[in-house]
C-alpha positions as protocol buffer text, in pm:
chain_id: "A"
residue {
  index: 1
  type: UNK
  ca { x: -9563 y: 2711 z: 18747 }
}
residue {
  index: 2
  type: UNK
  ca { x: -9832 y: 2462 z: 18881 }
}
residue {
  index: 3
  type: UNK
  ca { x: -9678 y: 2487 z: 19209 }
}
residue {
  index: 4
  type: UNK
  ca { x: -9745 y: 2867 z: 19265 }
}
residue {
  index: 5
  type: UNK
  ca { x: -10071 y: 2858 z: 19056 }
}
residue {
  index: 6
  type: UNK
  ca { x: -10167 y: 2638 z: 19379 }
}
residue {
  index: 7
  type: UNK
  ca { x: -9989 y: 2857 z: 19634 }
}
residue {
  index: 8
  type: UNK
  ca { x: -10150 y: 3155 z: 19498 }
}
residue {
  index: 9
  type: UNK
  ca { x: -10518 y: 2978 z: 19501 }
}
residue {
  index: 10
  type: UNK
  ca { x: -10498 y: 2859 z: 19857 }
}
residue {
  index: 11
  type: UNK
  ca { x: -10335 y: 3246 z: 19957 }
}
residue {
  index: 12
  type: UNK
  ca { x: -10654 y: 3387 z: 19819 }
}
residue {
  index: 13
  type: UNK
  ca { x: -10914 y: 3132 z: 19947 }
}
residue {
  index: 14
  type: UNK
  ca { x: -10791 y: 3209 z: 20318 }
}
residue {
  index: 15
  type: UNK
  ca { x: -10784 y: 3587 z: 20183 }
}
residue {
  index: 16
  type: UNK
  ca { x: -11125 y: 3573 z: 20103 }
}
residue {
  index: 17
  type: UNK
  ca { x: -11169 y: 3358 z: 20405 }
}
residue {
  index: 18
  type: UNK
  ca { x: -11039 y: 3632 z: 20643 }
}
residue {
  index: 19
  type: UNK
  ca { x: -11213 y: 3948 z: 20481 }
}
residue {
  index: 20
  type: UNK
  ca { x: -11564 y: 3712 z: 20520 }
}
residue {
  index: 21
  type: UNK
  ca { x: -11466 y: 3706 z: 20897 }
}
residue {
  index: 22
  type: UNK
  ca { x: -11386 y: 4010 z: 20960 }
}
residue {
  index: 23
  type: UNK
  ca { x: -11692 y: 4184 z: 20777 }
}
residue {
  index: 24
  type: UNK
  ca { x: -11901 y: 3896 z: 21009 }
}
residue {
  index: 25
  type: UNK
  ca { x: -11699 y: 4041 z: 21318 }
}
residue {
  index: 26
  type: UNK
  ca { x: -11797 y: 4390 z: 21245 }
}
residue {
  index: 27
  type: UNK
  ca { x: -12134 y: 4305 z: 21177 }
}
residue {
  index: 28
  type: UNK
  ca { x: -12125 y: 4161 z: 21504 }
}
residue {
  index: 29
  type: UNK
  ca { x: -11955 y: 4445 z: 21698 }
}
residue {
  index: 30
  type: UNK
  ca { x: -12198 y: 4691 z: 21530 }
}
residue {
  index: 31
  type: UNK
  ca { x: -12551 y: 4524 z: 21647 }
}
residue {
  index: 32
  type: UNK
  ca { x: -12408 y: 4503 z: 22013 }
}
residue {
  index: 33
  type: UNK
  ca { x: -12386 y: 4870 z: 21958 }
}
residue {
  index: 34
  type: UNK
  ca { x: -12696 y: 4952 z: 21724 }
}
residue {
  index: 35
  type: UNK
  ca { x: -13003 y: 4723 z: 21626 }
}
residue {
  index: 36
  type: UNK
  ca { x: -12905 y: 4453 z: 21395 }
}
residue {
  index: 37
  type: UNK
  ca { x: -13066 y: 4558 z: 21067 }
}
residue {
  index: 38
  type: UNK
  ca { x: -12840 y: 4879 z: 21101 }
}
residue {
  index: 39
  type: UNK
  ca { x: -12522 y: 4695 z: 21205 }
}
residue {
  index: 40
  type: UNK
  ca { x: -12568 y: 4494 z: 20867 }
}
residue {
  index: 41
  type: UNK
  ca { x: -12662 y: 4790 z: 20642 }
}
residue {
  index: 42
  type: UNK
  ca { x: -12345 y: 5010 z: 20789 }
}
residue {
  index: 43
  type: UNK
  ca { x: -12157 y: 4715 z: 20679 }
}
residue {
  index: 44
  type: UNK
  ca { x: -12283 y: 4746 z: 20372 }
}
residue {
  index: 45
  type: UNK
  ca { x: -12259 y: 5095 z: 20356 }
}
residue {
  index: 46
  type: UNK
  ca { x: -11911 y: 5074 z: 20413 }
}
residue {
  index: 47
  type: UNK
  ca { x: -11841 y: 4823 z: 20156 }
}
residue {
  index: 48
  type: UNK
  ca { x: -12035 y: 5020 z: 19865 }
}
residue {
  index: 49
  type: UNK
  ca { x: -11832 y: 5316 z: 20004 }
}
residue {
  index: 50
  type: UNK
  ca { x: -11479 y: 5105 z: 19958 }
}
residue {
  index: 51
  type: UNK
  ca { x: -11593 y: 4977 z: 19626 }
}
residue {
  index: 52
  type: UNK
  ca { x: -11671 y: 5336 z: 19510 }
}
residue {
  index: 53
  type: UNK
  ca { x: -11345 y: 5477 z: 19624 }
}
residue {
  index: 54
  type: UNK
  ca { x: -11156 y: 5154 z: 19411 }
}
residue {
  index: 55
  type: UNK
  ca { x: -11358 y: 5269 z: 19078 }
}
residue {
  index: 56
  type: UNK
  ca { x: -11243 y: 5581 z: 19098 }
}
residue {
  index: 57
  type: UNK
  ca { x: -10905 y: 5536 z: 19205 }
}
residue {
  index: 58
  type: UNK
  ca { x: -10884 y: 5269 z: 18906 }
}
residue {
  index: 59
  type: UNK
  ca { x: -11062 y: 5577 z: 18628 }
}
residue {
  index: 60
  type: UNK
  ca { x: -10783 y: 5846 z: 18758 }
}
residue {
  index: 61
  type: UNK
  ca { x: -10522 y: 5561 z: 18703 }
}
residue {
  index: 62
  type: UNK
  ca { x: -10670 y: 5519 z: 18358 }
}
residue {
  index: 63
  type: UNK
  ca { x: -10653 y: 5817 z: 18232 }
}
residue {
  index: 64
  type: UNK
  ca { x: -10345 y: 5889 z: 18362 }
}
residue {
  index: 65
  type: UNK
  ca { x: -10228 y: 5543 z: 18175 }
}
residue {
  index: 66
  type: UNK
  ca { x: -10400 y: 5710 z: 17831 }
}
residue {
  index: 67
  type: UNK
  ca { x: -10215 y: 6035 z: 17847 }
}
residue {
  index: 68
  type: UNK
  ca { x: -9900 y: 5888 z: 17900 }
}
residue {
  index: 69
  type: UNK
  ca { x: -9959 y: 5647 z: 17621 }
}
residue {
  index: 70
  type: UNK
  ca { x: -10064 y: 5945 z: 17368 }
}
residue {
  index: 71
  type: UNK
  ca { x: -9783 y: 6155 z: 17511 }
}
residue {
  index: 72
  type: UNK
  ca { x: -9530 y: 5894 z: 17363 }
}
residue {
  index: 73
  type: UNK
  ca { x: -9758 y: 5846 z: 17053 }
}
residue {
  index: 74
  type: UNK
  ca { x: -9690 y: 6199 z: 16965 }
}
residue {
  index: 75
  type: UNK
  ca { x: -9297 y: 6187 z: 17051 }
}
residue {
  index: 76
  type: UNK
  ca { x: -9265 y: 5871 z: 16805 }
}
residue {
  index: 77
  type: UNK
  ca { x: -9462 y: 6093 z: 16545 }
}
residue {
  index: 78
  type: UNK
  ca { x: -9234 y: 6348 z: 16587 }
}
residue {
  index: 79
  type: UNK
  ca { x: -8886 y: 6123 z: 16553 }
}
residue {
  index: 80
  type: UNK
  ca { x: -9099 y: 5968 z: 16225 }
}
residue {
  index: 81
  type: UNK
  ca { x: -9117 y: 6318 z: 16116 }
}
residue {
  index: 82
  type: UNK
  ca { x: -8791 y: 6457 z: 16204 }
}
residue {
  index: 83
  type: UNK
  ca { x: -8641 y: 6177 z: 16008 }
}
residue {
  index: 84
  type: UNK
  ca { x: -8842 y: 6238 z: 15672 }
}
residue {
  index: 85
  type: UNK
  ca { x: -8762 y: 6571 z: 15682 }
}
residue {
  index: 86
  type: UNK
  ca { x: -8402 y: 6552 z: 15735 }
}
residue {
  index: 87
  type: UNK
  ca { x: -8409 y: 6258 z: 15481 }
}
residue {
  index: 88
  type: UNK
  ca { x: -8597 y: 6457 z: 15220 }
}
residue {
  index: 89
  type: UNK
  ca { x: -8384 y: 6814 z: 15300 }
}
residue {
  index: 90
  type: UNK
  ca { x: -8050 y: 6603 z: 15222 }
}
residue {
  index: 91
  type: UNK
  ca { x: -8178 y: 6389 z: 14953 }
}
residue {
  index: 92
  type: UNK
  ca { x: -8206 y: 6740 z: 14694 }
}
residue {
  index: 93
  type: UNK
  ca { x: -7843 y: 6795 z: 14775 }
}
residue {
  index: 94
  type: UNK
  ca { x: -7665 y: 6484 z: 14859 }
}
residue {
  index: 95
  type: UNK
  ca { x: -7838 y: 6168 z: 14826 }
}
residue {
  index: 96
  type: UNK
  ca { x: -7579 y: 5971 z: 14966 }
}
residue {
  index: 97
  type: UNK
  ca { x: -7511 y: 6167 z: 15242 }
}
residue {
  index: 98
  type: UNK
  ca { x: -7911 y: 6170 z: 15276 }
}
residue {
  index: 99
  type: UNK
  ca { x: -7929 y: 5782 z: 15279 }
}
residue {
  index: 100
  type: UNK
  ca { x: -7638 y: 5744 z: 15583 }
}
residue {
  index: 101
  type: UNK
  ca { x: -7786 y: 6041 z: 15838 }
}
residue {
  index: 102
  type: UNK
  ca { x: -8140 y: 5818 z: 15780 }
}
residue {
  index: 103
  type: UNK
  ca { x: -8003 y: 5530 z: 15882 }
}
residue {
  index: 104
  type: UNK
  ca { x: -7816 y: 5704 z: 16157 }
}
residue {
  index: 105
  type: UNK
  ca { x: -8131 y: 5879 z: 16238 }
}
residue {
  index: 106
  type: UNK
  ca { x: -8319 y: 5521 z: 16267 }
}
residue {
  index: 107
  type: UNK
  ca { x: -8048 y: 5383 z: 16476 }
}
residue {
  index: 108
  type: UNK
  ca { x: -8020 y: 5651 z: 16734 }
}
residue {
  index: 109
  type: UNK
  ca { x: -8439 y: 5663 z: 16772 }
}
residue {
  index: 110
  type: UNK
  ca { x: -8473 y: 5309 z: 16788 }
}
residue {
  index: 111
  type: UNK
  ca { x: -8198 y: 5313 z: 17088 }
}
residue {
  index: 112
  type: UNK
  ca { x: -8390 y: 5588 z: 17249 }
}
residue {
  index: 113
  type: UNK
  ca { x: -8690 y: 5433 z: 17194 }
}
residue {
  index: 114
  type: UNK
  ca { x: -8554 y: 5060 z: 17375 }
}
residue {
  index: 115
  type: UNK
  ca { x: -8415 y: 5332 z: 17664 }
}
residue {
  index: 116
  type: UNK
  ca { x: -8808 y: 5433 z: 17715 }
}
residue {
  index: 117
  type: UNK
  ca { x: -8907 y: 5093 z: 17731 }
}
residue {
  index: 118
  type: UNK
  ca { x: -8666 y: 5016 z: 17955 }
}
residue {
  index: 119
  type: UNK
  ca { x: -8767 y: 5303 z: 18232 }
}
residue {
  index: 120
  type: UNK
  ca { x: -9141 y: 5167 z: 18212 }
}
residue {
  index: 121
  type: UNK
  ca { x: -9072 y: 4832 z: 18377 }
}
């Protein structure tokens, strides 16, 4: 664990180490082109514009994340339901027979419910 904790340190040191030298290079490039002052602020320009693109890319992900997790908010709801009503229906006539489908009931959600988890990973 301490080993790749390390590994993955020095990876993003020269990451960071790279992207430094490469915005420098363009920097570079750009006032050969343009006066210097505008080389550095279409550098930055670029950057805010990258940065902007991230946060909103990130906010659409989000969402996306929150309707999924009220979508299967509402389909857990809905097993809860179906089983109290099924539970409650059979209990007036057969309370035995009531007491067996809920557990059955239970046991086939909860295996549905592992078989969701399992597709999210």
């Amino acid at each position: 664990m301490k080993r790749n904790a390390i590994v993955y340190g020095v990876a993003v040191v020269l990451a960071l180490t790279a992207y430094i030298t490469l915005v420098v290079a363009l920097a570079l490039y750009l006032s050969t082109r343009m006066p210097p002052h505008l080389a550095v602020a279409t550098v930055a320009g670029i950057a805010i514009g990258l940065i902007l693109v991230l946060v909103v890319v990130a906010m659409v992900l989000n969402a996306r994340d929150k309707r999924l997790r009220e979508i299967q908010r509402r389909r857990a709801m809905a097993r809860t339901n179906l089983i109290a009503a099924t539970t409650l229906a059979l209990a007036r006539k057969k309370p035995v027979l009531a007491a067996g489908a809920a557990i059955a009931l239970t046991a086939v959600f909860a295996m549905m419910r592992s078989g969701d988890d399992d597709n999210d990973a």
